[in-house]
N, C-alpha and C positions, 0 to 999 in steps of 0.2 A: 679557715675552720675545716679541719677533718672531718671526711664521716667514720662511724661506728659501721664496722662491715662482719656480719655473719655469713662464713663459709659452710658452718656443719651444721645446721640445722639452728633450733632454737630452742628443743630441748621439750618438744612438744609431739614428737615422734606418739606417744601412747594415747594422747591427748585428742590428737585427729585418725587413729587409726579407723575409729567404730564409722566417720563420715567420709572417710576415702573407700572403704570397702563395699558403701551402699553405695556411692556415686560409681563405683568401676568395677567392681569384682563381677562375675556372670557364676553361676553353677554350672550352668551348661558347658563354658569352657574349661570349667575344674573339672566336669567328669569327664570333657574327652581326652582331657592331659593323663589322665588316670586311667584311661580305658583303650590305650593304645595310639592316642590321636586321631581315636574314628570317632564315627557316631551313625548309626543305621537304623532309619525311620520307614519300615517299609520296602518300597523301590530305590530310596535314597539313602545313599552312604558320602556322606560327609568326609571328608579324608583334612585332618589340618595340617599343615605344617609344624616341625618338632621346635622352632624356633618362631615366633612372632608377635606383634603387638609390643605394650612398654617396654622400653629397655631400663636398663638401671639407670641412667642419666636421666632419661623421662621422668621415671617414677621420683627418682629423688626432685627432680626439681616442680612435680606436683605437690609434693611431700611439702617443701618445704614453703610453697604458695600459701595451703592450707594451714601450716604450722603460722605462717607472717601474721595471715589475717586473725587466727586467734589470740596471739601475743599483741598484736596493734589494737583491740577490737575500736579506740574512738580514736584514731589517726588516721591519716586519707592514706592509705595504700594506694601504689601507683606501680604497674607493670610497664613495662621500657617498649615493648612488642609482645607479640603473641606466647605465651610461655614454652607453648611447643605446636605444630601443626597440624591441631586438632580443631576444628572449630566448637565440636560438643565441651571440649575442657576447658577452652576460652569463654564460651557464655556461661558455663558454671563458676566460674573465676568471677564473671563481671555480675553474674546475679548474689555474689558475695560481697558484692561493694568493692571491690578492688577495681581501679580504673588504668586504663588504660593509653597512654600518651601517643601513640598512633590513632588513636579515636578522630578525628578532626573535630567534629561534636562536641566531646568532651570538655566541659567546665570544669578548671584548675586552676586553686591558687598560685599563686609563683611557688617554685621549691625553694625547700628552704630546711633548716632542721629538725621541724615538724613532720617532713611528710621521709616516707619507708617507701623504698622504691628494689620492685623485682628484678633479679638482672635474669632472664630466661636462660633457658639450658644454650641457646648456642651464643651468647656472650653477647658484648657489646664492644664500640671502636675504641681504641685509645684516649679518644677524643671525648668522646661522650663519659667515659668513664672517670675522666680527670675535672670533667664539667661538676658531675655530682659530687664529685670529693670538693671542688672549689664553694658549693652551695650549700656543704655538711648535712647532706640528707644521710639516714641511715639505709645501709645497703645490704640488700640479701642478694649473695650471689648464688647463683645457679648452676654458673658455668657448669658444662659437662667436662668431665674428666679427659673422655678421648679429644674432645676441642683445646683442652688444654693444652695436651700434647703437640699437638700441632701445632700451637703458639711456641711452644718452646726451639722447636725446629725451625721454623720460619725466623724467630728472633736470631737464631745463631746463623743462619744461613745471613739475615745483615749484617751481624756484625762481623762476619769475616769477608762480606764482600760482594755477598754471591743475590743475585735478583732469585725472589722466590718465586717460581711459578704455577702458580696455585688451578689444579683441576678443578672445577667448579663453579658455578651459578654467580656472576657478580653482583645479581641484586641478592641474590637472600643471604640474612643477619649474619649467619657461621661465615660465610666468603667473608664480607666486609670487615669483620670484627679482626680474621686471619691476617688481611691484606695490610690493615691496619697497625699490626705487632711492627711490620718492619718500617714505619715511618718513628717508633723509639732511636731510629738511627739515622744521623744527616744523611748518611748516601745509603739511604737506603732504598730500596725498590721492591717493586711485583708487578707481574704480567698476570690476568686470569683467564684462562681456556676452557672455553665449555665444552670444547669434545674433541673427536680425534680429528677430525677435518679441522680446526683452528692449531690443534698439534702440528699438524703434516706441515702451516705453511708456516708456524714459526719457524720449523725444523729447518724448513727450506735456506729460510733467512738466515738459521746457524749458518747453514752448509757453504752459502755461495753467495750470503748478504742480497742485497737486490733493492727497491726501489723503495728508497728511506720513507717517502713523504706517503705513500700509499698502505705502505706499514701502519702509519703513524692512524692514518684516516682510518683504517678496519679497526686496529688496536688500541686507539688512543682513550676510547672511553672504558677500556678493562686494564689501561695499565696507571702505574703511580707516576703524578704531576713529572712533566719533563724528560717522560722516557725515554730511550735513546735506542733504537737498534742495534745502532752501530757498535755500543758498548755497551750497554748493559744487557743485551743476550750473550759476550761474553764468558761467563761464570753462570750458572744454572742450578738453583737448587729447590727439588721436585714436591710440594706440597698437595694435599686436597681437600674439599671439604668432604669431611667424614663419613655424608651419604652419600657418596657418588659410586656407580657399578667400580665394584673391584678389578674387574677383570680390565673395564676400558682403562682405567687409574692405571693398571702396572702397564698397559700396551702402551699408553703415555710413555709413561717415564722409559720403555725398551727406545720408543722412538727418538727421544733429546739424548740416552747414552750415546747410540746410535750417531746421531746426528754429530753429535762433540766427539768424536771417535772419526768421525771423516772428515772433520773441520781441524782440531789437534792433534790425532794420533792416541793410541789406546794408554802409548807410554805418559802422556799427560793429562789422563782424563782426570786422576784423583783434582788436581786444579781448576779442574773446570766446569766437572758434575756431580754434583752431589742428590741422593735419593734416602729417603725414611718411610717406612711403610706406617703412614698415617689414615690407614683405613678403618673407621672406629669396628671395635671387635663383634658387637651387636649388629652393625650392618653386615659383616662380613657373615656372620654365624647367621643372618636370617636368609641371605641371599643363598649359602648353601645350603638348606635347607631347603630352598624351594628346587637347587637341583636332585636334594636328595626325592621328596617328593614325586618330582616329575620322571624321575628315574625309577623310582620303586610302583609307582602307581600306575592304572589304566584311566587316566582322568576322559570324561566326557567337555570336561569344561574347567577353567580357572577363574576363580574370584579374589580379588584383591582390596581389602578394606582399608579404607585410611583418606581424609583431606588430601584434598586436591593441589593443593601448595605443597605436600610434603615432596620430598627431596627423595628418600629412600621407598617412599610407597611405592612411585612411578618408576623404580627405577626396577621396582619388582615385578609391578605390571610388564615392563618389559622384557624381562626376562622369561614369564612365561607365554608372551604372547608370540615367540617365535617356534613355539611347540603346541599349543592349542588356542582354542579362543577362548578368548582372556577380557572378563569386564572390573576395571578399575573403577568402584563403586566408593561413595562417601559413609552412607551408611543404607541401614537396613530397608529407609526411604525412597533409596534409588531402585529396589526391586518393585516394578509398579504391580506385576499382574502374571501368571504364568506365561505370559504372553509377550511383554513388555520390559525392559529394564533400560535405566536410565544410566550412560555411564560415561566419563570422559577418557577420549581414544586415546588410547597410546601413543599415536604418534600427534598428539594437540602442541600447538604449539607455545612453546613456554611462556609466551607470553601473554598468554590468557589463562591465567593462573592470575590474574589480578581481577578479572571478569566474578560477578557474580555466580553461584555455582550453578545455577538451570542454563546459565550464558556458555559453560565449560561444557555443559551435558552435552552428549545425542543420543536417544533412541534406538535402540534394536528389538525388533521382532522375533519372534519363533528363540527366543533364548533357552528356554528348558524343555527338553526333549517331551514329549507327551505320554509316551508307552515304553515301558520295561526297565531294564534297571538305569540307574543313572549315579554315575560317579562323580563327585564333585570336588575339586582342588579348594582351599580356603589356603591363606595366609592376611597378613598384616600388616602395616607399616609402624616403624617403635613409637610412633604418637597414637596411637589406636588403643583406646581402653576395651578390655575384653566385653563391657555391657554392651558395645555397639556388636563387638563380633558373635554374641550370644543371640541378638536379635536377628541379626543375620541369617545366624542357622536355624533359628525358629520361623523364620521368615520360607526362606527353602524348605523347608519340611510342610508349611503350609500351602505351598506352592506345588508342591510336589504330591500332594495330595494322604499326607501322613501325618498332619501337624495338627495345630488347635485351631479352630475359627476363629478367633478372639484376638483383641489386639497384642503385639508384640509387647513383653515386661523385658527387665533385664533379668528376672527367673533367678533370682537370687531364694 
């Protein structure tokens, strides 16, 4: 049995517009989009970034969460994972009754053609995908568009031959779902590199081969079943997952050109490496924006809003932490006090992104200047609803000693 699968919505766009705009819209970030991207409270000026927060893939695949559960309202709605790496838009999802199949908790019937099942914006595996179509559940997909692309490149990179090797995080969903296109083909393959130091030594192994069995041992839990060093770093074809820093992404792919260009010669490199800039375009456009920000502005400090799991928040946190001090906050909760702010470090290791979030935090002191003016950098990560980034800056304004005493709204 087939499933019934909706890719464009469900035709409920106007239906859930008046409940997506109370649950996410902010006023406070419509008037500083409209007002130059400032906002000056006093001694404090808020400076935001020209790009941040939902992206189109986000919003659409919110869009079309909200659209399911009102088309479904007496069917079990069932999310595959997290719809995007937000935890405030996950617990409004599950206080909607839509459940979630990561839950361990979670009471479920078997699936079956009863139950509606969300494919989130960064996809799901092959595998899993052919599951639900064997069990005829109906299917909302979500997929992102830029994820998609990159499935389409990595698909052709198998079938002509070439191992994909995929920049990017091998637990989280987008990698997996990616790494996954190329098992559509017997011989196919993928290697996953999470940075440029796992780059340097596959390079190495292009260059000059080296000690099969110890390859195997570093790489064998990021590569597909039966990898081969010896032959399938051969042919190379450069994928990523879509929120990974741009800049480390293309210094990747300079170094495997590089690497197949001292292993076969420039004259056959077309045979051996191939590259597609699969950098999704909202990442790209928010990352510039925070250089344009840090370029044009005099920031005293950088705040970075957005889930602690996300991919592209941290990677923004990053980027301005190497120009000022930079707190990568969840939300407007983690500013405890004018004193105090609760934030997870830049450099935490990725691996405690499975940790509870107070388990992720640490602590810093003396974060907001006490006397005279004070400049503040904001930006986003694209799973951040602007009601978190509006509380934020209402948060800073009362911190800063210009704001309301009262508790944080979304100022809608």
């Amino acid at each position: 049995m087939s499933s019934v699968i909706f890719r464009k919505g469900l035709d409920l766009k106007e239906a859930v517009a008046a409940t997506l705009a109370d649950d996410y819209d902010s006023t406070i970030v419509d008037e500083m989009t409209s007002h130059g991207f400032r906002r000056t409270r006093g001694r404090l000026t808020v400076h935001l970034a020209k790009e941040f927060g939902f992206c189109y893939g986000v919003d659409r695949a919110v869009d079309y969460a909200y659209q399911t559960r009102k088309r479904f309202p007496d069917q079990l709605v069932y999310l595959t994972g997290e719809i995007i790496h937000n935890p405030h838009v996950n617990e409004k999802l599950r206080a909607a009754g839509i459940r979630f199949l990561i839950d361990p908790d979670e009471p479920r019937q078997p699936l079956g053609p009863d139950a509606v099942i969300i494919i989130p914006a960064f996809g799901v595996t092959v595998t899993e995908l052919a599951e639900y179509d064997r069990l005829g559940c109906t299917l909302i997909d979500t997929t992102c568009g830029s994820v998609l692309n990159v499935w389409k490149n990595v698909e052709r990179y198998a079938s002509d031959g070439f191992t994909a090797l995929i920049h990017g995080k091998v637990h989280h969903e987008e990698t997996r779902a990616t790494a996954s296109q190329t098992l559509k083909y017997p011989a196919g393959r993928f290697l996953v590199v999470l940075d440029l130091d796992q780059a340097r030594r596959v390079c190495g192994y292009v260059r000059a081969g080296g000690d099969r069995e110890a390859f195997i041992a570093e790489f064998g839990n990021t590569a597909s079943d039966g990898f081969d060093p010896d032959t399938d770093l051969e042919r190379i074809g450069l994928a990523n997952q879509t929120t990974m820093l741009m800049s480390e992404s293309l210094e990747i792919g300079e170094l495997c050109r590089q690497a197949m260009i001292d292993r076969y010669g420039e004259a056959s490199l077309d045979g051996h490496f191939r590259a597609f800039d699969t950098i999704c375009s909202a990442t790209q456009d928010r990352q510039d924006a925070v250089r344009g920000l840090l370029a044009e502005e005099r920031l005293d400090l950088m705040i970075v809003v957005g889930g602690y799991n996300s991919s592209n928040t941290r990677n923004l946190a990053r980027m301005c932490s190497t120009h000022l001090p930079t707190f990568h906050v969840a939300d407007a909760e983690s500013l405890c006090s004018p004193t105090e702010i609760r934030h997870r470090p830049v450099d935490a290791p990725l691996s405690n992104v499975a940790l509870p979030r107070r388990q992720q935090e640490v602590a810093a002191d003396g974060w907001l200047a006490g006397n005279g003016r004070l400049a503040v950098g904001l930006t986003a990560g694209a799973s951040t609803p602007n009601t978190i980034i509006g509380q934020v800056v209402q948060r800073l304004e009362r911190f800063a000693g210009n704001g309301r005493s009262g508790p944080d709204s979304n100022s809608r």
